[in-house]
C-alpha positions in Angstrom: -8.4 -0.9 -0.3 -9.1 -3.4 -3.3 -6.4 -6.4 -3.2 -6.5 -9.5 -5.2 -9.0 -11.7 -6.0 -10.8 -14.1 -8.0 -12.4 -11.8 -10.9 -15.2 -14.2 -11.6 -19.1 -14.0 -11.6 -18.6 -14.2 -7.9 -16.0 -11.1 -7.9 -15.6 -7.6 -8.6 -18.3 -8.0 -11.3 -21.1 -9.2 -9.2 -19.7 -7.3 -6.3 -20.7 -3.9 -8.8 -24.4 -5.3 -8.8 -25.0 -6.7 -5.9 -25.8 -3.6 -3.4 -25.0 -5.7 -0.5 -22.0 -5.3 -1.6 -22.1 -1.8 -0.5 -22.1 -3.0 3.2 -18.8 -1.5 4.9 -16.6 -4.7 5.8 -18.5 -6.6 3.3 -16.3 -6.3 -0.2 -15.0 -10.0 -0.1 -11.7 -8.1 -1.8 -11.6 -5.0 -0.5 -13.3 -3.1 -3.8 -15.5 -0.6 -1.4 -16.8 1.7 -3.9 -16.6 5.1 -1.1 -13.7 3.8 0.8 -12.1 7.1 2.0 -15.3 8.2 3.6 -15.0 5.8 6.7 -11.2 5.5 6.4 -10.2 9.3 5.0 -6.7 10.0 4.2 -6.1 12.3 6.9 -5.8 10.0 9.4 -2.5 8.3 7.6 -1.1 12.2 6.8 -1.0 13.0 9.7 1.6 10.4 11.2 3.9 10.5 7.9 5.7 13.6 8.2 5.8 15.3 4.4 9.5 15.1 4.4 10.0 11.8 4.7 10.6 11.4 0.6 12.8 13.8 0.9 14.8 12.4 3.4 14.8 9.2 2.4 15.9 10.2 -0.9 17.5 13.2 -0.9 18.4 15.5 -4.1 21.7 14.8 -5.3 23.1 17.4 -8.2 24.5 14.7 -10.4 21.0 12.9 -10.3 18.2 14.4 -11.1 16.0 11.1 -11.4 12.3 11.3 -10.4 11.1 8.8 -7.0 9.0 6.1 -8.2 6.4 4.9 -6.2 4.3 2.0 -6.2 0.6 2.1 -4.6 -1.1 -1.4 -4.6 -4.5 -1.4 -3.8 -5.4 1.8 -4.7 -9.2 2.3 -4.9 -10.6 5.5 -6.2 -7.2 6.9 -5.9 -8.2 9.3 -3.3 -5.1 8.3 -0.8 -2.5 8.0 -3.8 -3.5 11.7 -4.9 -3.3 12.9 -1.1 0.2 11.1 -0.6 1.5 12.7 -3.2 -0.2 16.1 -2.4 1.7 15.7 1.5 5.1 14.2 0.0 5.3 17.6 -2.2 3.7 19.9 0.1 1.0 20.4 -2.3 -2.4 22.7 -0.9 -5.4 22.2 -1.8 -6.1 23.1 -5.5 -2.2 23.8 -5.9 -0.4 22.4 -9.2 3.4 22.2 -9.8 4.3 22.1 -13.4 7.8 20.6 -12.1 6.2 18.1 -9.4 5.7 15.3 -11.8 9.6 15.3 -12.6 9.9 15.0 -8.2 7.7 11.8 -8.0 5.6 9.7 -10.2 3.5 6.8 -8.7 1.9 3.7 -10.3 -1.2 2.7 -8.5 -3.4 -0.7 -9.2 -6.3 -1.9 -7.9 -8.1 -5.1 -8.7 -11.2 -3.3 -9.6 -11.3 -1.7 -13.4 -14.8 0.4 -12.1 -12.9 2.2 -8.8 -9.3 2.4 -11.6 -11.5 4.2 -14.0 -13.4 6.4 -11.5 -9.7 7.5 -10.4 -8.4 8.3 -13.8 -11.4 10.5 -14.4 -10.8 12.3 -11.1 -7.2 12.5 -10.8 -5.6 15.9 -10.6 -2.2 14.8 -11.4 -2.2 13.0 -14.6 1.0 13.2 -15.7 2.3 12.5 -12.3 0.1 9.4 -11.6 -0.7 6.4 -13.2 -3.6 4.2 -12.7 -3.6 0.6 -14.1 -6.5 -2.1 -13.1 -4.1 -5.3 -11.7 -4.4 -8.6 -10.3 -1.5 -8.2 -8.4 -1.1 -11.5 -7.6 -1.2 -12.8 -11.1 2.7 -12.8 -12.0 2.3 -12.9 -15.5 0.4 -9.8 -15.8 2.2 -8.0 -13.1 5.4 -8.5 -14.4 4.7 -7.4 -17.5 2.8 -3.9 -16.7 5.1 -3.4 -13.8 8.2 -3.7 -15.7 6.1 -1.6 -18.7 6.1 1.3 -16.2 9.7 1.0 -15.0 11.1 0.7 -18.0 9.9 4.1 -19.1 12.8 5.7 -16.3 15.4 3.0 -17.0 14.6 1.5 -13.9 14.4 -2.2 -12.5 12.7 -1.6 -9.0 10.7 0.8 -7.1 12.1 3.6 -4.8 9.2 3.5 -2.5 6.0 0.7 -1.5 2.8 1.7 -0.5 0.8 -1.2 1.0 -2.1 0.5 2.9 -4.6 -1.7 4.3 -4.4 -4.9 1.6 -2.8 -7.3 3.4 -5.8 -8.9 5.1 -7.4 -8.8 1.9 -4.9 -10.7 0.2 -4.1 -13.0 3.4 -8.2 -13.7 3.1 -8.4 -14.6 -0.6 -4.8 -16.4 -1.0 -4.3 -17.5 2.4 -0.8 -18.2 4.6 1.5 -18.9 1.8 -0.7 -16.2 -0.6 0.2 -13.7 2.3 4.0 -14.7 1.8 4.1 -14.9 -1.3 2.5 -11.2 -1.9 5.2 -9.4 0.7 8.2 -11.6 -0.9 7.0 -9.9 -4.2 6.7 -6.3 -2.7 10.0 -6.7 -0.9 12.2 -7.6 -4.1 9.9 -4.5 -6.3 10.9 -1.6 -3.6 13.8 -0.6 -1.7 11.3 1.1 1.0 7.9 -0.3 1.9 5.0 1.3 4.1 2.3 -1.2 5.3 -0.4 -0.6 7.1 -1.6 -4.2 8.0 -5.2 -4.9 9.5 -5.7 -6.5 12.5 -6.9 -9.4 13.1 -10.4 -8.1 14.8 -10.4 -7.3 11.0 -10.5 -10.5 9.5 -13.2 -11.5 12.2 -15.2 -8.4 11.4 -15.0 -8.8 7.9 -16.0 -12.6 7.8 -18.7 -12.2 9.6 -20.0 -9.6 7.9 -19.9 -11.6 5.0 -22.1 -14.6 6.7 -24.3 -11.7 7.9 -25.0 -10.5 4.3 -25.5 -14.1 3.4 -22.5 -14.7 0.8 -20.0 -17.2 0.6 -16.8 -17.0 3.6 -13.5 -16.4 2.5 -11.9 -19.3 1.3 -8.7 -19.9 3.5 -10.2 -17.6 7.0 -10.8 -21.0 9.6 -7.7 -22.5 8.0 -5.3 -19.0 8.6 -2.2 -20.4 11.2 -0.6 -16.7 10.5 -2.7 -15.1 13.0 -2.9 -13.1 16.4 -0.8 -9.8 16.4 -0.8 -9.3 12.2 1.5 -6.1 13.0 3.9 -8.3 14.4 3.8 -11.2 12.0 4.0 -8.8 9.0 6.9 -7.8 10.4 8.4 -11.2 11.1 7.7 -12.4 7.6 9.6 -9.2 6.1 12.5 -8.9 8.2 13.4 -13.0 8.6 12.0 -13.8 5.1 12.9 -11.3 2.9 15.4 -9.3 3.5 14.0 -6.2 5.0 14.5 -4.1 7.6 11.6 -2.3 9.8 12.9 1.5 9.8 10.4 2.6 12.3 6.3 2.9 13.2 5.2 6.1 12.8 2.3 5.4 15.3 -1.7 4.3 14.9 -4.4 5.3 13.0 -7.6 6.1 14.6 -8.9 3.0 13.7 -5.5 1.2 15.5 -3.5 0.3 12.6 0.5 1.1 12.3 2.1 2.6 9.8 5.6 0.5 9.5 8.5 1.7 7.0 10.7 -0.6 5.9 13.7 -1.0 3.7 15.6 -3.6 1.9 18.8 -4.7 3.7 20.8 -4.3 0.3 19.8 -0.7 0.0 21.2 -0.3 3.3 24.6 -1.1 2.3 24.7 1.4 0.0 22.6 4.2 1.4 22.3 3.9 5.4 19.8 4.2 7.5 20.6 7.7 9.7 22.1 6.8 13.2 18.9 7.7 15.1 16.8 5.0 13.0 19.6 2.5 13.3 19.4 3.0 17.4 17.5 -0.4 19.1 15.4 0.3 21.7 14.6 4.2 21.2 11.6 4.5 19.2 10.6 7.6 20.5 14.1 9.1 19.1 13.1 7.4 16.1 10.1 9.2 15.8 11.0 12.6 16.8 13.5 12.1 13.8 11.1 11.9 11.1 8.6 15.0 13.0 10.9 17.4 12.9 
């Protein structure tokens, strides 16, 4: 998934030229043009059961508000489209002329080619929103998030969607980038799902860069956040800022976890359901959320 970068002669432009580019692992931000073909959405869907929304957020009579979700990192858009065909129980071909009032997602990427390739293919228009973002420029991410929250009367997000972009960032913008990135998702959602790389990942994708003969990433020798990135995502979220890991809904086939979290304020006023709150009894916590 396409994080931030550097949008220079070096970046996203060049990377739409250059047909190394096309290389998987070799994207020096994550802007691979046919990403879902080696990582497809199914292998996410099927470890997020389609209630979850629904649970986390459940209908209330007196408020009829739509969730909003944020998807950074997009790509194409073919994962944002099939998360929120799963989250509504959408099949294949299926509209719902009431689904956009249910949920409405903004989704960024870094890269205005895959942004516009998604607009163009997305079967939801009204429900989803595609912007092209440097997420990690705060000027210009304040401004269009805030553009798009406004629109509900809202100041934050209900739900994150982080799916494979933290390496990218991490890569690019190095320790404090990493930190910086999660402190801004954390204080835009109440809920967040990563799905962090590991770091056979950042190897992988460094030296498929030397391979192909470009420049390494900037900050990789110099990274002291390392090791188990599952782990340290976690550690930076929950003794950083201010969130709370819900649960792992397992591994991907390519062995990375899905982790939900939420914001320790949201908890105050909305808690967690006793069998996520339970230390020490993931399964139970899992079995929850399948059933």
């Amino acid at each position: 998934m396409a994080a931030s970068g550097r949008q220079a002669a070096g970046g996203v432009e060049e990377a739409a030229e250059d047909p190394r580019i096309l290389e998987p692992g070799a994207a020096p931000f994550g802007n691979f043009p046919h990403y879902s073909r080696f990582h497809p959405p199914e292998q996410r869907l099927r470890l997020l059961p389609p209630e979850l929304l629904r649970r986390l957020f459940p209908p209330s009579s007196s408020e009829t508000r739509p969730i909003l979700g944020l998807d950074v990192g997009c790509n194409s858009g073919d994962l944002s489209v099939a998360l929120y065909k799963h989250f509504l129980s959408l099949r294949d071909g299926e509209t719902c002329s009431d689904a956009s009032r249910e949920l409405h997602l903004l989704c960024c990427d870094i890269d205005p080619v895959l942004v516009e390739r998604a607009e163009k293919e997305c079967p939801f228009p009204d429900a989803l929103t595609f912007i092209t973002l440097d997420f990690m420029n705060q000027r210009t991410r304040k401004v269009l998030l805030n553009s798009f929250l406004s629109q509900f009367g809202r100041s934050v997000f209900d739900i994150g969607f982080c799916m494979s972009v933290t390496m990218w960032i991490h890569l690019n913008h190095g320790d404090h980038g990493l930190w910086e990135f999660l402190a801004h998702l954390s204080s835009l959602c109440r809920y967040l799902l990563v799905e962090p790389q590991p770091w056979k990942c950042y190897r992988a994708a460094a030296r498929r860069l030397r391979k192909l003969g470009l420049h390494d990433f900037d900050h990789f020798r110099s990274l002291a956040i390392r090791g188990d990135m599952a782990n340290q995502i976690v550690q930076i979220l929950t003794q950083d800022h201010g969130m709370e890991l819900v649960c792992c809904f397992g591994n991907t086939s390519w062995d990375r976890s899905l982790l939900l979290f939420r914001a320790k304020q949201t908890t105050e006023t909305h808690p967690i359901p006793e069998l996520l709150t339970e230390e020490g009894k993931e399964r139970n916590r899992l079995r929850f959320w399948r059933q």
